[in-house]
C-alpha positions in Angstrom: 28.5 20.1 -37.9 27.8 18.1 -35.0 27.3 14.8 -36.9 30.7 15.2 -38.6 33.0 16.0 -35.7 31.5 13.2 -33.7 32.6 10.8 -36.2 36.6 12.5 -36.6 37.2 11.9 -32.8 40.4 9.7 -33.3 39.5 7.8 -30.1 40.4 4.0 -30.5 37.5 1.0 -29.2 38.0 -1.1 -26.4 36.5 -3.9 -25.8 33.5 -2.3 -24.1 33.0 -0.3 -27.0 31.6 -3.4 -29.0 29.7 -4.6 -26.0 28.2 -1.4 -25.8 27.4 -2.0 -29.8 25.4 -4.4 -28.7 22.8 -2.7 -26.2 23.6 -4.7 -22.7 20.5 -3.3 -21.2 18.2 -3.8 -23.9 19.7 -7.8 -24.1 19.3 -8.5 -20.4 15.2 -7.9 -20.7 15.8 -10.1 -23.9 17.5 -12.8 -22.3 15.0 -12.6 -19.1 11.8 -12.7 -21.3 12.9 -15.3 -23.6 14.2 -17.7 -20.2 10.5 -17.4 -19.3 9.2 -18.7 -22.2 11.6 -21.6 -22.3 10.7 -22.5 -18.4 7.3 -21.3 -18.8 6.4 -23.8 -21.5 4.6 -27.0 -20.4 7.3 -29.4 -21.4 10.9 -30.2 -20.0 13.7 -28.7 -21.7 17.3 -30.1 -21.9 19.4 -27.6 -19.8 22.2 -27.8 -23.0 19.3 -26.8 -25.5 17.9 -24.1 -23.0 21.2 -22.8 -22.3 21.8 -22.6 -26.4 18.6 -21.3 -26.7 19.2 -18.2 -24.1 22.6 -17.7 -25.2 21.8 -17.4 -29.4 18.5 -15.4 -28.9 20.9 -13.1 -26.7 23.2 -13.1 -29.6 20.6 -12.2 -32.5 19.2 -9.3 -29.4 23.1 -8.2 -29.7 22.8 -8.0 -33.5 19.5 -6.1 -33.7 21.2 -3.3 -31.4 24.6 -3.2 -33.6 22.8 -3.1 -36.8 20.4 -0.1 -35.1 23.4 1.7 -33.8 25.0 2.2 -37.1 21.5 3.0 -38.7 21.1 5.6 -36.0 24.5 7.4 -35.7 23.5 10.0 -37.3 20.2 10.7 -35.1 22.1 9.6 -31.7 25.2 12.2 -32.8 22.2 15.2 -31.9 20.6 13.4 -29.3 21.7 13.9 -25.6 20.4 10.6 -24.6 22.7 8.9 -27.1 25.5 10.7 -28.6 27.8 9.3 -26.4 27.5 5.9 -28.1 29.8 3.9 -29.7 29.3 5.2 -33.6 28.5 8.9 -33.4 31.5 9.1 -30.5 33.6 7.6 -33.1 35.2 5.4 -31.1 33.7 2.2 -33.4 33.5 3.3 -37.2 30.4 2.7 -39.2 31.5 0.0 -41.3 32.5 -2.2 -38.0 28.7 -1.8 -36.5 27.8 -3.4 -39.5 29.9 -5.9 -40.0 29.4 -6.8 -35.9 25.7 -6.6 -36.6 25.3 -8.7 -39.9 27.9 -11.4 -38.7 26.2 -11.8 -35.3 22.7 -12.0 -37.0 24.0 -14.7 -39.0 25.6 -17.0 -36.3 22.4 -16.6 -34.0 19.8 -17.3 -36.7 21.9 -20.6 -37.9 23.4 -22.1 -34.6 19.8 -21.7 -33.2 18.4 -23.2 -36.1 21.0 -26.5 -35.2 20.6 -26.3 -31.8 16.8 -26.3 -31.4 14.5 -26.2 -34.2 13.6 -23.8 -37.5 10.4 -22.2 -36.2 12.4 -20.6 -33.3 15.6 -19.2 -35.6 12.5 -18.2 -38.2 11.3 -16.1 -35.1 14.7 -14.6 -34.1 15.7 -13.9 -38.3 12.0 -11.9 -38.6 12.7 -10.3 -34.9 16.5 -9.1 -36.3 14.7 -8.1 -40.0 11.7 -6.5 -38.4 14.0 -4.2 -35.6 16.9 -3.3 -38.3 15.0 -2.8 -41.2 11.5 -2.2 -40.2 11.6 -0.2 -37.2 15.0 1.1 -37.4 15.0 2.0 -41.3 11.4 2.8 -41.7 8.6 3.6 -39.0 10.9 5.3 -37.0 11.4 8.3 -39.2 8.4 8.1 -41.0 5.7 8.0 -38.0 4.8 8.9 -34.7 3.4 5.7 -34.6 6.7 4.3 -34.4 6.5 2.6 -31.2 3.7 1.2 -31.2 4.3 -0.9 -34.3 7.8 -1.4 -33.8 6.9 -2.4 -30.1 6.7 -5.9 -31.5 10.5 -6.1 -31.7 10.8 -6.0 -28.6 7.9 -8.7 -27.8 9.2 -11.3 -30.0 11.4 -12.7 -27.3 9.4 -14.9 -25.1 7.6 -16.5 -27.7 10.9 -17.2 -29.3 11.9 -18.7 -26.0 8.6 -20.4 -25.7 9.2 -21.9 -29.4 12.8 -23.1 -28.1 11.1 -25.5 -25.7 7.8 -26.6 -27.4 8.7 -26.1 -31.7 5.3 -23.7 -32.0 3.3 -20.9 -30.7 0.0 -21.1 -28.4 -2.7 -18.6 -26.5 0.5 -18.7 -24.0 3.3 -17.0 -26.2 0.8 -14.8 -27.6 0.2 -13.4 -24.3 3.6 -12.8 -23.5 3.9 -11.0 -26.9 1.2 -9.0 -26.6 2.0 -7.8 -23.0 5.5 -6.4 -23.9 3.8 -4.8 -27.2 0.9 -3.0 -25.2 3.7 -2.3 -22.4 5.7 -0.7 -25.2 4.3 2.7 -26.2 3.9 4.3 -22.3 6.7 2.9 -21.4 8.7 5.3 -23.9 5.9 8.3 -24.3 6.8 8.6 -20.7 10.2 8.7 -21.4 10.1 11.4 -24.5 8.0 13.5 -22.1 11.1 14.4 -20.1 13.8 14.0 -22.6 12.9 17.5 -23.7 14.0 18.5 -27.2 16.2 15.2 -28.0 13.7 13.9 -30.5 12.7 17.2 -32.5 16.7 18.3 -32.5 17.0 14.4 -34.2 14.2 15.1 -36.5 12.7 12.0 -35.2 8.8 12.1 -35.4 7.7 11.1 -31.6 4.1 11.3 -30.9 5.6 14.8 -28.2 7.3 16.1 -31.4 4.1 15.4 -33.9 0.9 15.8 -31.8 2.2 17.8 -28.6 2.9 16.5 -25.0 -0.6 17.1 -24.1 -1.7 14.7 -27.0 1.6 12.4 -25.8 -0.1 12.7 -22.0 -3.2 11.1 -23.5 -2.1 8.4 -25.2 0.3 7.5 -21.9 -3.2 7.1 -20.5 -5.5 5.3 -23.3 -2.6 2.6 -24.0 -2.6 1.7 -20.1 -5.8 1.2 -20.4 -5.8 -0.9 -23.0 -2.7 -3.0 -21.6 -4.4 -3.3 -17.9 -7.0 -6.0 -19.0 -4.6 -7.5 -21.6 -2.0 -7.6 -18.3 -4.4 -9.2 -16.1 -6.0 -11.6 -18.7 -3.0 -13.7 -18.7 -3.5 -14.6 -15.0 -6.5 -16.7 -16.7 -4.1 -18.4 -19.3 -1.7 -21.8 -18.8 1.1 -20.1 -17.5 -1.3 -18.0 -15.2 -2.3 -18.2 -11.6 -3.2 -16.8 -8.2 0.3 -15.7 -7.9 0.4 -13.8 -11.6 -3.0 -12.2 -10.9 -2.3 -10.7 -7.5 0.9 -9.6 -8.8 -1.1 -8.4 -11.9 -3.3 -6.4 -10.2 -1.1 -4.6 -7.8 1.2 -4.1 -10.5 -1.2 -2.6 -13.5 -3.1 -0.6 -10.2 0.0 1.3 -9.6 0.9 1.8 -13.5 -2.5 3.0 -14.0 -2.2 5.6 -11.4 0.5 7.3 -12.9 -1.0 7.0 -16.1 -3.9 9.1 -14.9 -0.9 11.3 -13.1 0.9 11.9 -16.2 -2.7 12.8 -18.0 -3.8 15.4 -15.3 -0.7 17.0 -15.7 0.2 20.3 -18.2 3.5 21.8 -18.9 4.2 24.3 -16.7 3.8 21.3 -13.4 6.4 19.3 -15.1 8.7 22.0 -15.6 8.3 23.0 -12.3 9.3 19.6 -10.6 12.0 18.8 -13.2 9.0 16.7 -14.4 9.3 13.9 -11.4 6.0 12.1 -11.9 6.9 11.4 -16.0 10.4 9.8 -14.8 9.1 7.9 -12.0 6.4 6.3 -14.3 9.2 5.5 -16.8 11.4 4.0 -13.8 8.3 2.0 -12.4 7.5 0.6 -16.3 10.8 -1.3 -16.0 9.8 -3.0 -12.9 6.4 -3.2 -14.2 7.2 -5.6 -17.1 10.1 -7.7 -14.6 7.7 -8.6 -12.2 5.1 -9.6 -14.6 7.4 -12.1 -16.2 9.3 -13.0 -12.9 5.7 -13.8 -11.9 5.1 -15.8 -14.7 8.3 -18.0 -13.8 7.2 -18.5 -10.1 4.1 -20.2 -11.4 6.2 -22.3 -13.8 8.8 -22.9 -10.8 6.2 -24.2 -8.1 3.3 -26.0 -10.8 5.5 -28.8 -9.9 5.4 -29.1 -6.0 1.1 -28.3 -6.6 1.2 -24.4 -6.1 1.3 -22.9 -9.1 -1.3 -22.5 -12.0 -4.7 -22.5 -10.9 
């Protein structure tokens, strides 16, 4: 009953509704990531063709969310976390998700096509395919593995960014990827640790819904292990450098920490501090991944004047 009364509100859309449609939050560390690349890359790139770049790769991020909101309306209608969203409010009907997500897909793909070259729309086409259809329409029902595979949505944009300036992929854009996809899995294991019941009441198959928090607590831990050399690696790469790996270090130091936090930790502790070290993780992931990439771009930014890189 929920589902269906959510979607009978006669509220009518403003504008905000469609921005909304189009995940804001999610586009910004889109549109960050995929800037990096472009500046990160070891040739010049014509501030026009950059700009087009950022702003069509923003677009096709836009598209992915619209398409996954009206996928998901029936999920985020049950889930606290989300039923206040444009689809399962009501306040944007089905039908205009998907017609905002398939038209913006298809301007993005094309007008990035004409404005830099075909390997970088190729990327953004398989990034919009591979979050609406992949993720959204298959793993994430089906597994508790969803994250982790569809994690590589998510990592698609710097290397997209990176094929903007330089028409391929390298070691470089690799790295990028595969830091946002090893990132991707605590990053959100920490936050379904405190969101409680949203994900069982959805019937979506989490890894805390599948194989229990203490099995979620784990696997917080083994996949920051796994990301902490893949983190500080890149400091040895071409967009590396003494500023990247002190940042690197500091930075995977502190995420490792909590890691080891969260995995010393049973039930009862969380409930009885509201489950404060789980959300502070989650908050600190966020910054985690920024200041990684806004490391990145310092190197880029002062390789000219002889500082950065190694």
């Amino acid at each position: 009953m929920t589902d269906i009364n959510a979607f009978e509100q006669p509220t009518e859309a403003g504008f905000g509704d469609y921005v909304a449609l189009l995940k804001p939050r999610v586009m910004s560390l889109v549109v960050f990531t995929a800037f990096v690349g472009i500046l990160a890359a070891p040739v010049s790139v014509h501030p026009v063709v950059a700009l087009a770049g950022i702003l069509f790769i923003a677009l096709g991020a836009g598209a992915s969310g619209a398409l996954n909101m009206w996928w998901d309306a029936d999920i985020d209608a049950v889930m606290r976390r989300t039923m206040k969203r444009p689809v399962p409010s009501g306040r944007v009907q089905p039908g205009e998700a998907l017609g905002l997500g398939l038209a913006l897909s298809g301007i993005a793909v094309v007008m990035l096509g004409l404005a830099t070259n075909l390997l970088a729309a190729g990327l953004l086409a398989f990034t919009i395919f591979f979050y609406a259809v992949v993720y959204s329409m298959w793993l994430k029902r089906s597994t508790p593995q969803n994250i982790v595979i569809g994690g590589a949505a998510g990592a698609f944009p710097p290397m997209i960014g990176w094929a903007v300036a330089t028409g391929s992929v390298s070691i470089e854009s690799a790295f990028m990827f595969a830091l946002i996809f090893m990132w991707t899995p605590p990053h959100f294991w920490a936050l379904a640790l405190f969101m409680k019941e949203d994900y069982s009441n959805a019937g979506v198959p989490m890894l805390t819904v599948t194989h229990g928090r203490k099995s979620t607590r784990k696997h917080v831990l083994v996949y920051t292990l796994l990301l902490v050399p893949v983190a500080i690696g890149g400091a040895f790469t071409g967009i590396g450098g003494p500023i990247y790996l002190t940042t690197a270090v500091f930075l995977n130091a502190i995420f490792l920490r909590g890691a080891w936090q969260i995995w010393r930790r049973d039930e009862t502790q969380a409930e009885a501090d509201n489950y404060a070290v789980e959300k502070k993780v989650f908050r600190f992931s966020l910054y985690y991944l920024f200041l990684h990439f806004g490391a990145i771009l310092a190197e880029a930014a002062l390789k000219p004047y002889g500082i950065g890189g190694w």
